[in-house]
Legacy VTK file of the C-alpha trace (Angstrom):
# vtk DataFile Version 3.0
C-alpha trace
ASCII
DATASET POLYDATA
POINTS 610 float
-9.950 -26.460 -41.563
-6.615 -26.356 -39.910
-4.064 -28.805 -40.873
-3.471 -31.560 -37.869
0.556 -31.285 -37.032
1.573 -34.711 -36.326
5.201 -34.267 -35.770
7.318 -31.264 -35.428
11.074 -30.566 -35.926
13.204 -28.363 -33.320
16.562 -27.146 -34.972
18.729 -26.162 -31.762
18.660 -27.054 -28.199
20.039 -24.396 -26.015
17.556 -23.354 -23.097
14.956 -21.749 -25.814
15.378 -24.715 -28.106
14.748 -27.182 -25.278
12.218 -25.635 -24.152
10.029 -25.483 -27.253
10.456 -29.260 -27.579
8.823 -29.392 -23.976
5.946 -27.472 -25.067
4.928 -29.373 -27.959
5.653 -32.908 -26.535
3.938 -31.851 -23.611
0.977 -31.411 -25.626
0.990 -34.722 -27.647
3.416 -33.722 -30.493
6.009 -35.706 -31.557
8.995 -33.863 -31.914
12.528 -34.041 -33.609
15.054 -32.576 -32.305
17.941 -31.622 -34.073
21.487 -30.197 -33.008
24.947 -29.926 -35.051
27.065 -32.278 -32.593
26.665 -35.412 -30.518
27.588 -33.266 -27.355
25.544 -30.462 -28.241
22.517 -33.006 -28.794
23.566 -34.508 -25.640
23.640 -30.823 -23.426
19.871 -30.471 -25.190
18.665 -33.273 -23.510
20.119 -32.858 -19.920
18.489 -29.239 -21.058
14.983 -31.131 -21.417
15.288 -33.753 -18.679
16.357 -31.233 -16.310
13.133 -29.080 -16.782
10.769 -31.847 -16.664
12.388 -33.113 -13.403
11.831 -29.721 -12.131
8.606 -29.664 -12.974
8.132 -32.938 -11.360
9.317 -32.161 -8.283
7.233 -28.893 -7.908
4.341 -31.117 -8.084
3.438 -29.596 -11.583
3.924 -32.193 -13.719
3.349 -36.173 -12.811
5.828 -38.738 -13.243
3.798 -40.758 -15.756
3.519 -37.656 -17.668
6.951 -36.606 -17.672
8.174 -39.250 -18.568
5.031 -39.856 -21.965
6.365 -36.542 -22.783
10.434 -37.895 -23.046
9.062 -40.545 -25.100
7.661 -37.954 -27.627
11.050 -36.736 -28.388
13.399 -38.253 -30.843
17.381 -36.699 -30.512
19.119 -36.269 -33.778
22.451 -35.160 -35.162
22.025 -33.486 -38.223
18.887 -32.067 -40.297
18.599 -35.286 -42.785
15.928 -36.670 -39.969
13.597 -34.095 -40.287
12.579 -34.567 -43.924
8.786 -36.290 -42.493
8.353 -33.547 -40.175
4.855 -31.355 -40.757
6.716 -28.709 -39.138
10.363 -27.137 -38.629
11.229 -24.402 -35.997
14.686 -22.917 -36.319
16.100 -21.826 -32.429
19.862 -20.939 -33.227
21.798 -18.168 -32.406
21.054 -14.789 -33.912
23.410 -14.733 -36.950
21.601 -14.389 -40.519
23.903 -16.165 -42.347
23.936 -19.050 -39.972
19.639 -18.698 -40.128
19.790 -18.601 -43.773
22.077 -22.250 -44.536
19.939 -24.052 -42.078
16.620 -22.609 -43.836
18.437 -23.514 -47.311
18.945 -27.137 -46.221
15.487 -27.561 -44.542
14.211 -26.226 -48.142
16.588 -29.537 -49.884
15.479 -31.625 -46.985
11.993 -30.869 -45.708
8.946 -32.457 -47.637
7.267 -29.817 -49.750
4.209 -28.795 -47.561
6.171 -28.486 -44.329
5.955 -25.261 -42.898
9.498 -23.445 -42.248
9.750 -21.620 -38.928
12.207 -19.410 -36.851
12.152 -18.235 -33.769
14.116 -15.323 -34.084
13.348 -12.240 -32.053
15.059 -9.425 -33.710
16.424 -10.861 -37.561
14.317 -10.624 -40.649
11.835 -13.262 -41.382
12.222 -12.232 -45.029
15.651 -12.074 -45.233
15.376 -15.824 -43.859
12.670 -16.892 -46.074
14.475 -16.119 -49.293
17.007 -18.676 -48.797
14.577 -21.231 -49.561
11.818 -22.102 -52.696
9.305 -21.614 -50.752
9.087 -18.400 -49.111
5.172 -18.396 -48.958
5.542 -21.167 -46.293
7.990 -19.384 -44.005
6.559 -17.776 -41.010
8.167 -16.533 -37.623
7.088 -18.387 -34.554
8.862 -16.301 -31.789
8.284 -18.051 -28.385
9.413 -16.460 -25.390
11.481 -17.663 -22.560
10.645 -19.967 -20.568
8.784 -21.375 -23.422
6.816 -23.537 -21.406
5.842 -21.263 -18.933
5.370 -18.158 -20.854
1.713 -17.520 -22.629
2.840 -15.319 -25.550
4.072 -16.133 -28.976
4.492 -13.644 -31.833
3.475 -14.493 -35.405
5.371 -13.193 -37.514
4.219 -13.058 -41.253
6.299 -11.724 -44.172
4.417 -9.851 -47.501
4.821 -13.308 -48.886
3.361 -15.879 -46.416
0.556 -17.510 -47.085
-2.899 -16.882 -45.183
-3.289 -20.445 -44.681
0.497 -20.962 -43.139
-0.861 -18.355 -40.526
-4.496 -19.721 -40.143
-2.581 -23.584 -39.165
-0.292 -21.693 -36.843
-2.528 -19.587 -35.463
-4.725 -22.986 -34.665
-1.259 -24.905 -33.405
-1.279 -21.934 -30.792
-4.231 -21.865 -29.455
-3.587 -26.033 -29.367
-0.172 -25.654 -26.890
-2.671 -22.946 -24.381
-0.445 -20.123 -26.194
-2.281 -16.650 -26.983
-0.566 -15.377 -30.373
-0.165 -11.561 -31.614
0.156 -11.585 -35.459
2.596 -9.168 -36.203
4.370 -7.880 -39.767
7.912 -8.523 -40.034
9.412 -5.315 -38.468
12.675 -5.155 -36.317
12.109 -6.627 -32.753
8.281 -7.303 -33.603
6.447 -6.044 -30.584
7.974 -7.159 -27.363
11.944 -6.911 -27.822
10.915 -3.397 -29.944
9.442 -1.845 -26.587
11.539 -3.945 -24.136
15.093 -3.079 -25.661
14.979 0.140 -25.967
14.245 0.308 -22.215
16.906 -1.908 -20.872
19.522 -0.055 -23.328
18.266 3.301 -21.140
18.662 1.202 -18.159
22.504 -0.212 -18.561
22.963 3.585 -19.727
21.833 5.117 -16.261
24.625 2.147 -15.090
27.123 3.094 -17.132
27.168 7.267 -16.295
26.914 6.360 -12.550
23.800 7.758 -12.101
22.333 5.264 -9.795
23.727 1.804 -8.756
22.455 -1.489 -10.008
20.806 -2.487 -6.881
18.586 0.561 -6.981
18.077 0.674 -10.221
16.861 -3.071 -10.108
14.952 -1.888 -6.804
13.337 1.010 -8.430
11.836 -0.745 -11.709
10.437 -3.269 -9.275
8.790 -1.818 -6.597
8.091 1.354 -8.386
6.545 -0.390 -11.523
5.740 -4.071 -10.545
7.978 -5.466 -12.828
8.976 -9.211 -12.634
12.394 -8.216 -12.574
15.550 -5.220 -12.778
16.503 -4.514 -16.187
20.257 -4.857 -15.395
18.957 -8.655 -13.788
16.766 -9.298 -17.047
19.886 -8.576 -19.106
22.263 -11.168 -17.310
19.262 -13.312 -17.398
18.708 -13.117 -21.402
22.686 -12.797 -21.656
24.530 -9.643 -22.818
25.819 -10.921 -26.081
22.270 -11.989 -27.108
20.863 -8.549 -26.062
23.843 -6.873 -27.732
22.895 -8.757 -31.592
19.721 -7.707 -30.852
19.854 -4.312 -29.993
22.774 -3.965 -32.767
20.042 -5.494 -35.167
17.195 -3.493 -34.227
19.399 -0.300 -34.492
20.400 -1.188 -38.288
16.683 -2.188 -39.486
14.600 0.137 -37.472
15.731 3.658 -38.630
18.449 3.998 -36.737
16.875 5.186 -33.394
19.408 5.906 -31.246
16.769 4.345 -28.016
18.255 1.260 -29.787
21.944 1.929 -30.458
23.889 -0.337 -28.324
25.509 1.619 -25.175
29.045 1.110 -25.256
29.061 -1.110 -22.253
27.547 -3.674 -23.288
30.089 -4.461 -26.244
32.584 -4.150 -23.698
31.190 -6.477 -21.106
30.597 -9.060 -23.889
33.824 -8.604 -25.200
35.033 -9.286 -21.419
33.416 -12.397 -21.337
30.552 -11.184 -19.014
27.757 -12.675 -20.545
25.532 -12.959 -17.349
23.946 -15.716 -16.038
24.939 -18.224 -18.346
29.248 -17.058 -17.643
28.627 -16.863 -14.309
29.107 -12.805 -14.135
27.218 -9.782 -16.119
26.214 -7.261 -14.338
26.001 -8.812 -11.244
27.633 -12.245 -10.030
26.251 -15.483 -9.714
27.580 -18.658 -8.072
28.184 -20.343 -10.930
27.844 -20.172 -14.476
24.523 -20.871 -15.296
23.038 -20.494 -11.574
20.323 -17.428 -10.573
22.269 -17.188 -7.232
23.521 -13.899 -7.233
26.546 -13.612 -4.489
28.594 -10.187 -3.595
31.256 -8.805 -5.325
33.018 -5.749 -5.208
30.049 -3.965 -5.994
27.655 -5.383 -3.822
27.419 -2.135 -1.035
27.537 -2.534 2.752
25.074 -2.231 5.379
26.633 1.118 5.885
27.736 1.953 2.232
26.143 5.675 0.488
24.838 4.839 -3.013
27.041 6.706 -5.535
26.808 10.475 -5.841
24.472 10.325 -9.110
25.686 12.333 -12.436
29.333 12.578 -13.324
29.829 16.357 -11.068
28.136 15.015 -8.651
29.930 12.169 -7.707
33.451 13.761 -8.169
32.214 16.517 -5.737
31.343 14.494 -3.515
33.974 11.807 -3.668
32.030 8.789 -4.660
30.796 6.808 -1.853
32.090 8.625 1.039
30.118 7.219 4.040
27.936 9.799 5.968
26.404 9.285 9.201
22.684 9.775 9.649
20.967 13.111 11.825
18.049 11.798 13.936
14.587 12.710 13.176
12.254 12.243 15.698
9.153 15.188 14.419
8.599 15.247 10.819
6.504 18.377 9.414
4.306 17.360 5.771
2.947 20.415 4.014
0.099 20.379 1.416
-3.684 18.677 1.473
-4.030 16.725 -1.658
-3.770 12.747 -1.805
-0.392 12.340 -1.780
0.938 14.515 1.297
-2.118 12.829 3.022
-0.674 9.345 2.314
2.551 10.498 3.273
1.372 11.970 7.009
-0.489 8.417 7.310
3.052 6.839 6.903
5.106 8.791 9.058
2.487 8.473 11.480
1.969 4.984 11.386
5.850 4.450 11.724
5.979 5.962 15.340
7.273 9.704 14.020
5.341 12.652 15.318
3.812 14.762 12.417
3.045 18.470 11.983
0.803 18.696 8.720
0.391 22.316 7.817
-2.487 22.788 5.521
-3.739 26.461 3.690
-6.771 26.477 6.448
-8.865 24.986 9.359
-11.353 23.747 6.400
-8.371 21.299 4.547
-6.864 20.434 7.891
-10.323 18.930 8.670
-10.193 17.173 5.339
-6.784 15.597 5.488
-7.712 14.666 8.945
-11.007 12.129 7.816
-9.321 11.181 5.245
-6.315 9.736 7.235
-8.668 9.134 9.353
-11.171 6.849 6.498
-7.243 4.958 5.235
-6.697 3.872 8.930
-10.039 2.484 9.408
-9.887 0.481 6.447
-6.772 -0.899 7.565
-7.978 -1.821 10.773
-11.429 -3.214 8.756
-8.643 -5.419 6.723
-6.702 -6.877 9.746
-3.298 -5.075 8.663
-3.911 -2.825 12.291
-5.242 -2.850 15.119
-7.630 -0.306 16.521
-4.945 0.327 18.704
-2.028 1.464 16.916
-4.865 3.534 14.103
-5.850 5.404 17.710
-1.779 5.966 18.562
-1.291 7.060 15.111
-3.887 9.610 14.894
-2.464 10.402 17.965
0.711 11.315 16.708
-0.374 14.084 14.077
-0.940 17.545 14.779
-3.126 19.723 12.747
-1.720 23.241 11.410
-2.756 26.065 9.176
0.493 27.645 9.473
4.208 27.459 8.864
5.600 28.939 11.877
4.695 25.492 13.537
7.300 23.891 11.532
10.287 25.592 13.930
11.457 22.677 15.785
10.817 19.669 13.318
13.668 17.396 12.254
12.445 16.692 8.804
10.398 19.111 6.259
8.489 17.151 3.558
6.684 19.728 0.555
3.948 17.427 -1.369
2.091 20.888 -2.414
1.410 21.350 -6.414
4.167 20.456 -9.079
4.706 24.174 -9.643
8.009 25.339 -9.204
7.215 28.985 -8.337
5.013 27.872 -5.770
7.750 25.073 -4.345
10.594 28.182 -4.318
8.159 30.215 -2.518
7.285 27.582 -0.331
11.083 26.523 0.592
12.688 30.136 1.067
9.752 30.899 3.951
11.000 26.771 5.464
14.655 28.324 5.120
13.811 31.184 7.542
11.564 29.446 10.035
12.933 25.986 10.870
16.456 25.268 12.738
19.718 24.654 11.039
20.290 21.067 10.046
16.642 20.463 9.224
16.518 18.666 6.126
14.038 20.041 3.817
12.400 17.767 0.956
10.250 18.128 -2.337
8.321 15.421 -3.222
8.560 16.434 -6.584
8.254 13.760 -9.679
8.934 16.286 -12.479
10.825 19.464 -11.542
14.456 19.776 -10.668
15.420 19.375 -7.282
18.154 21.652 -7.859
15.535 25.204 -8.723
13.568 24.302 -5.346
17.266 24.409 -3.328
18.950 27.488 -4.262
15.474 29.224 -3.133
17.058 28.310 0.611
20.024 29.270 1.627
21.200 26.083 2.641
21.292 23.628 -0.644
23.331 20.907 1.260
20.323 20.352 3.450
17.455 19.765 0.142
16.704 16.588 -1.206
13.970 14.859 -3.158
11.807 12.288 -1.507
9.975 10.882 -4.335
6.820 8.670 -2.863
4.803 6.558 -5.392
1.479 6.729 -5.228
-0.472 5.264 -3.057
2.117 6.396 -0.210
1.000 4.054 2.376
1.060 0.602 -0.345
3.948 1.465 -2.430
7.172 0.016 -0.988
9.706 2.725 -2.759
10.689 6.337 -2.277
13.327 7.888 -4.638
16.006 9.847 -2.725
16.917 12.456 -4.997
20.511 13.660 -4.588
21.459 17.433 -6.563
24.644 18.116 -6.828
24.441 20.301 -3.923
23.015 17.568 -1.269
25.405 16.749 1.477
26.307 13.025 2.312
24.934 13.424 5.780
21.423 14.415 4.217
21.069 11.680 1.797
21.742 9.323 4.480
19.024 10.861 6.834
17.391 10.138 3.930
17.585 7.047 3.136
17.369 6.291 7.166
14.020 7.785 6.991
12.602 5.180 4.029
14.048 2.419 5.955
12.106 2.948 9.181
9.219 3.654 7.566
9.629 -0.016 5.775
10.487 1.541 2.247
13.209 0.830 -0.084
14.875 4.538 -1.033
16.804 4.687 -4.147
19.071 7.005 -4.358
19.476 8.608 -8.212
20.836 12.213 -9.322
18.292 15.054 -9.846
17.671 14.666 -13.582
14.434 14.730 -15.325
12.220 11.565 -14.499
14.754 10.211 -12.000
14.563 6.768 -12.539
11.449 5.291 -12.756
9.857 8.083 -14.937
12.638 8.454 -16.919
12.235 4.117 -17.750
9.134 3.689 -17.634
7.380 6.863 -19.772
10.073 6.033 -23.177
8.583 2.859 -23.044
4.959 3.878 -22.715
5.802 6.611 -25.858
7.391 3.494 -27.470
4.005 2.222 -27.685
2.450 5.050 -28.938
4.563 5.369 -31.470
4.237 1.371 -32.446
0.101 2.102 -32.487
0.312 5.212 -34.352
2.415 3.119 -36.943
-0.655 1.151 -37.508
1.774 -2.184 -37.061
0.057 -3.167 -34.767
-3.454 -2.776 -32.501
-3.796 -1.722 -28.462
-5.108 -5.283 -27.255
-2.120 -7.095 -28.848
0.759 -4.857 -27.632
-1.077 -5.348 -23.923
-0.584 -8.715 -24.332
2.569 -9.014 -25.754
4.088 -6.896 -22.857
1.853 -8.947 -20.228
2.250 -12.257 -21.289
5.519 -12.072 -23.048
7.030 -9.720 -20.584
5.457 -10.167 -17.339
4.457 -6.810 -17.067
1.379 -6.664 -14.995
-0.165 -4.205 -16.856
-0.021 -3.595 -20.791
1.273 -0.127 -21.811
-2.391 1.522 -22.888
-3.883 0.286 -19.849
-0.756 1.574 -17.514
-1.197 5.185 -19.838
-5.128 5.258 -19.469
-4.836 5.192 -15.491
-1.841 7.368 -15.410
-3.791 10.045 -17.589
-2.581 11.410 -20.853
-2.038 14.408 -20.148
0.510 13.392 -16.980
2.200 11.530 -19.626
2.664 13.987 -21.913
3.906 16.287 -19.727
6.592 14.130 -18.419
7.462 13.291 -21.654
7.929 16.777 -23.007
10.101 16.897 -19.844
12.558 14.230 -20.723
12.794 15.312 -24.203
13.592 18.708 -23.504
16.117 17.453 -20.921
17.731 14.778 -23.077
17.336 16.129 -26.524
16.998 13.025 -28.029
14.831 12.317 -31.186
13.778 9.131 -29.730
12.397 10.784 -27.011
9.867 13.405 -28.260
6.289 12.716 -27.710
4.327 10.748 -30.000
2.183 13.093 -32.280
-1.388 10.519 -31.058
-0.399 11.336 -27.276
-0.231 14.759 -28.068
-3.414 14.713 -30.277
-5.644 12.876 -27.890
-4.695 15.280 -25.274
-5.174 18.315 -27.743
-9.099 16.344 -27.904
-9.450 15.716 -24.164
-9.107 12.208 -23.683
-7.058 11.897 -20.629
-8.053 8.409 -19.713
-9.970 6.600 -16.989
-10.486 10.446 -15.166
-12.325 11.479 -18.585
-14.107 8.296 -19.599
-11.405 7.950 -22.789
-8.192 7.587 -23.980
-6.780 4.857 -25.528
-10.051 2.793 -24.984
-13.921 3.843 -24.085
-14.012 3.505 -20.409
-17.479 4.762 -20.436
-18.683 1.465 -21.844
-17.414 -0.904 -19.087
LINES 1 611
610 0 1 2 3 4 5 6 7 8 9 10 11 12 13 14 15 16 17 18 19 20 21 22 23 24 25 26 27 28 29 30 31 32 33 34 35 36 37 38 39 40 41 42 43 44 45 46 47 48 49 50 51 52 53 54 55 56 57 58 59 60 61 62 63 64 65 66 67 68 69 70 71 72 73 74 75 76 77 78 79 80 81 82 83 84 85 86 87 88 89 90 91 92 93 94 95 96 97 98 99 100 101 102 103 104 105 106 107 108 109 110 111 112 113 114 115 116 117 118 119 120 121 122 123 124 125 126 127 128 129 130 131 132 133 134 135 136 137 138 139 140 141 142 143 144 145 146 147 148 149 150 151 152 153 154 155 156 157 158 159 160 161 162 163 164 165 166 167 168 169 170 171 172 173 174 175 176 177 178 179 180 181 182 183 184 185 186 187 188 189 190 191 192 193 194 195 196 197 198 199 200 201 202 203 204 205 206 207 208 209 210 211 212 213 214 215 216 217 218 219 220 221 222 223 224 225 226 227 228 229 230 231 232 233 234 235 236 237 238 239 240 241 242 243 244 245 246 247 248 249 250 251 252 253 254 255 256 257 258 259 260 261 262 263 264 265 266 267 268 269 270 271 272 273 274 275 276 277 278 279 280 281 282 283 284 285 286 287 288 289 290 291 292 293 294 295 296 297 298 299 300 301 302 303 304 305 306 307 308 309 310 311 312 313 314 315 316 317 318 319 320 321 322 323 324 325 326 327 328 329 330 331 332 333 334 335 336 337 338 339 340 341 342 343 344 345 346 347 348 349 350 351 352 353 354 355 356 357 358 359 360 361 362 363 364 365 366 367 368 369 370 371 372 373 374 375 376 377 378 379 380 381 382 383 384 385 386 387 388 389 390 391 392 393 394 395 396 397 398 399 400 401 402 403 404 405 406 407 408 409 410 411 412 413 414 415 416 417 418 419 420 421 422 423 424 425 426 427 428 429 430 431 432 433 434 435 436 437 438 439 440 441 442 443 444 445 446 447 448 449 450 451 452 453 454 455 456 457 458 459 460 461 462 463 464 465 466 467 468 469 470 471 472 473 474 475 476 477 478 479 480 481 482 483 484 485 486 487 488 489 490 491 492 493 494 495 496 497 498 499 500 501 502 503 504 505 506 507 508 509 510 511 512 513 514 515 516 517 518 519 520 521 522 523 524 525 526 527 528 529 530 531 532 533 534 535 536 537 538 539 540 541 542 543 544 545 546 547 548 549 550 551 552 553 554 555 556 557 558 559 560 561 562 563 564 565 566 567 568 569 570 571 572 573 574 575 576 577 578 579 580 581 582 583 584 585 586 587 588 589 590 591 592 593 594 595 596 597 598 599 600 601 602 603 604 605 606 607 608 609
């Protein structure tokens, strides 16, 4: 059986600290709580008593209970009063030799079955454990933050823990409601290992210029259904605890560059802007410590252009030069497959007359139902009236040839992701509509750039990148080349905001920047499975739970299809050139054998059986 932990010992009480004494007094634990100072000890508890209140007031916690829960907690200075304690978790800063005295003087002060914890996210757990004379009874215990309000907590064991030290923690999990991955001791475990590497890519896209922190934010959001930005989740962890972690991760994982601090960060740490907690980070807040986020001189006007992205771009450009939108008024959508049917739907829908010009009567008549079969179901789910589905249908003429596209405002290609075909496509648009049309490629993969110079008017092409399902997803990725006017990107961007998207606006490289986030990630994980470290299930819900991410990265992969991965993959590597980035030999070898995903029944898991 499990041992029974009567009493617990927290070493450190900043806001992770604090917040794993909630948890286990909340759950009947006695706790200890230990900091170096009288005014440390005394911030630890405001710390505490703040997030109960909080919790109070929301109605999710009651008073009684709050205040059983402060009783649970004795406040120490110094780590003499833990030596009764079954258990001791370490939350200081992330300094090894800082980890390793505290772990030295728990070993002098603890009694001799107490279990030694820390909750470090990114140091060794061995490297911690030999401090002491007991290294079998040192485990990791990473909780994540919030720790009361977030479900995940990494186990981290070294070659030398004991089995039963992870069967009692294990069992202490599952008592505090927790779900628990057991992990080896490897750099970053699983979370920070996929996270990091990600948010690194992200302040990199900052630091180039490539797209502006708002839409960066904006386009990791809405595009993936994150919980929050990168650039925001970095002010929100703080940039000198991302840096020691990144900088750690880079030294003990192999030296992947995905994890080799961008030069920014050291700078804006050495600046003194830390994020939330300074008051200033990437963006800035109110106050130190406050989530408020207020303008600076970064923050861009109503009427502001988001930067040019890439380094020639912007310079030819000028920057942020503002541009004044054309009007559009009759918007022509070419191709028949699901996405340039979603897109008619939403021009449509937004009052804009639409020419869609299909190859044929017989895929006109099948774009047409099922426009026809999306609008019915939103008037079937209350989100419109039989009305406006009637005006909208209204609005949309049926074509089977190009020549109808003469007097439209707008040109948007959503035909196959060949660029031969897209080339072909926009040098017969260049001869048949007006001048000043602007012409766009809803593209995800190829450069914006090759479809342009097929025209003979490059200022007017842009990428409109629409997620799929057009008429749900809330962004569109306004893809700027080098060659793209001001005046077209804002027509642009004009368009998404009538139609009640957010556009980004990012430079035409490979992946933009969604794709070019999201798929390192998803490779990340391949790479972390094909490791053996650890299984499919537990990486899901380390990135779910720990993360927030509403779907893990095998389940995201399996409904994206392998072999769409892959390919955009291959794309960013060839672009970027970056070890880091090549495809992981097991995506590459389950698409060699066919298993795509959900379309094929397979891929990371048997979909058949469900």
């Amino acid at each position: 059986m499990a041992r029974e932990f009567t009493s617990v010992g927290v070493v450190g009480l900043g806001t992770m600290g604090a917040g794993i004494v909630e948890v286990f007094a909340r759950n009947g634990i006695d706790v200890v709580a230990v900091e170096i100072s009288d005014a440390a000890l005394e911030r630890g508890r405001v710390t505490l008593t703040g997030s109960t209140d909080r919790a109070v007031a929301k109605g999710k916690l009651a008073a009684a209970d709050r205040d059983a829960l402060l009783s649970r907690v004795t406040f120490q200075v110094g780590l003499d009063a833990l030596h009764s304690v079954d258990l001791v978790i370490e939350a200081v800063p992330e300094h090894l030799d800082l980890k390793q005295r505290i772990f030295a003087e728990l070993d002098r002060v603890c009694k001799p079955e107490a279990i030694l914890a820390t909750n470090t996210s990114s140091l060794s757990v061995t490297e911690i454990s030999v401090a002491t004379a007991r290294p079998n009874q040192v485990v990791g215990i990473h909780f994540f933050n919030p720790a009361p309000v977030m479900k995940l907590v990494e186990v981290v064991r070294t070659v030398v823990t004991s089995a039963d030290v992870i069967a009692d923690v294990e069992a202490l999990c599952e008592r505090l409601g927790k779900v628990d991955v057991t992990i080896s001791d490897r750099a970053g475990f699983i979370a920070n290992a996929l996270l990091f590497g990600y948010l690194n890519h992200a302040v990199s896209m900052f630091e180039s210029r490539y797209a502006t922190r708002e839409d960066i934010d904006a386009a990791m959001k809405l595009g993936c259904g994150l919980p929050m930005g990168p650039l925001a989740l970095m002010d929100l962890i703080g940039l000198d605890t991302a840096y020691e972690i990144l900088d750690t991760m880079y030294r003990r994982g192999g030296r992947d560059r995905r994890h080799a601090p961008v030069p920014l960060i050291k700078q804006m740490v050495t600046a003194g802007l830390l994020g939330r907690k300074s008051g200033r980070g990437f963006y800035t807040y109110e106050r130190p410590g406050s989530p408020v986020v207020v303008p600076d001189e970064q923050t861009p006007s109503a009427t502001e252009l988001a930067p040019v992205p890439g380094a020639q771009g912007f310079a030819a450009a000028g920057g942020t030069a503002p541009a004044n939108p054309a009007a559009v008024a009759k918007i022509g959508v070419v191709g028949s497959g699901t996405m340039a049917t979603g897109i008619i739907e939403v021009f449509a829908r937004a009052g804009y007359e639409v020419v869609s010009v299909t190859r044929g009567a017989e895929k006109s008549a099948r774009v047409f139902e099922s426009v026809k079969t999306s609008l019915n179901k939103g008037v079937v789910r209350g989100k419109l009236s039989e009305a406006d589905r009637d005006a909208a249908l209204g609005r949309i003429n049926w074509s089977a040839t190009l020549e109808h596209l003469a007097d439209v405002d707008l040109v948007v290609e959503a035909v196959v992701e060949e660029l031969s075909v897209k080339r072909a496509l926009f040098a017969s648009l260049d001869e048949i509509c007006k001048p000043g049309v602007v012409l766009a490629t809803t593209t995800s993969s190829l450069p914006v750039i090759d479809v342009a110079m097929a025209t003979q008017r490059p200022a007017d092409v842009v990428g409109l990148h629409f997620f799929n399902p057009a008429p749900v997803m809330p962004l569109v990725e306004v893809v700027r080349t080098i060659r793209t006017s001001a005046e077209t990107t804002a027509t642009a961007k004009a368009v998404c905001a009538k139609l009640g998207k957010t556009g980004v606006v990012c430079g035409d490289r490979a992946g933009f920047i969604v794709n070019a986030l999201l798929f390192p990630y998803l490779n990340d994980a391949v790479k972390m499975l094909e490791a053996s470290y650890s299984n499919a299930d537990d990486i899901d819900h380390a990135m779910k739970l720990g993360c927030g991410y509403p779907m893990g990265p095998f389940e995201l992969l399996d409904v994206v299809g392998l072999d769409v991965s892959l390919a955009i993959q291959r794309e960013l590597y060839l672009e970027l050139r970056e070890p880091g980035f090549a495809p992981a030999p097991l995506l590459e070898h389950l698409v060699t054998a066919g298993y795509l995903g959900r379309k094929t029944g397979r891929g990371f898991r048997d979909h058949t059986r469900r």
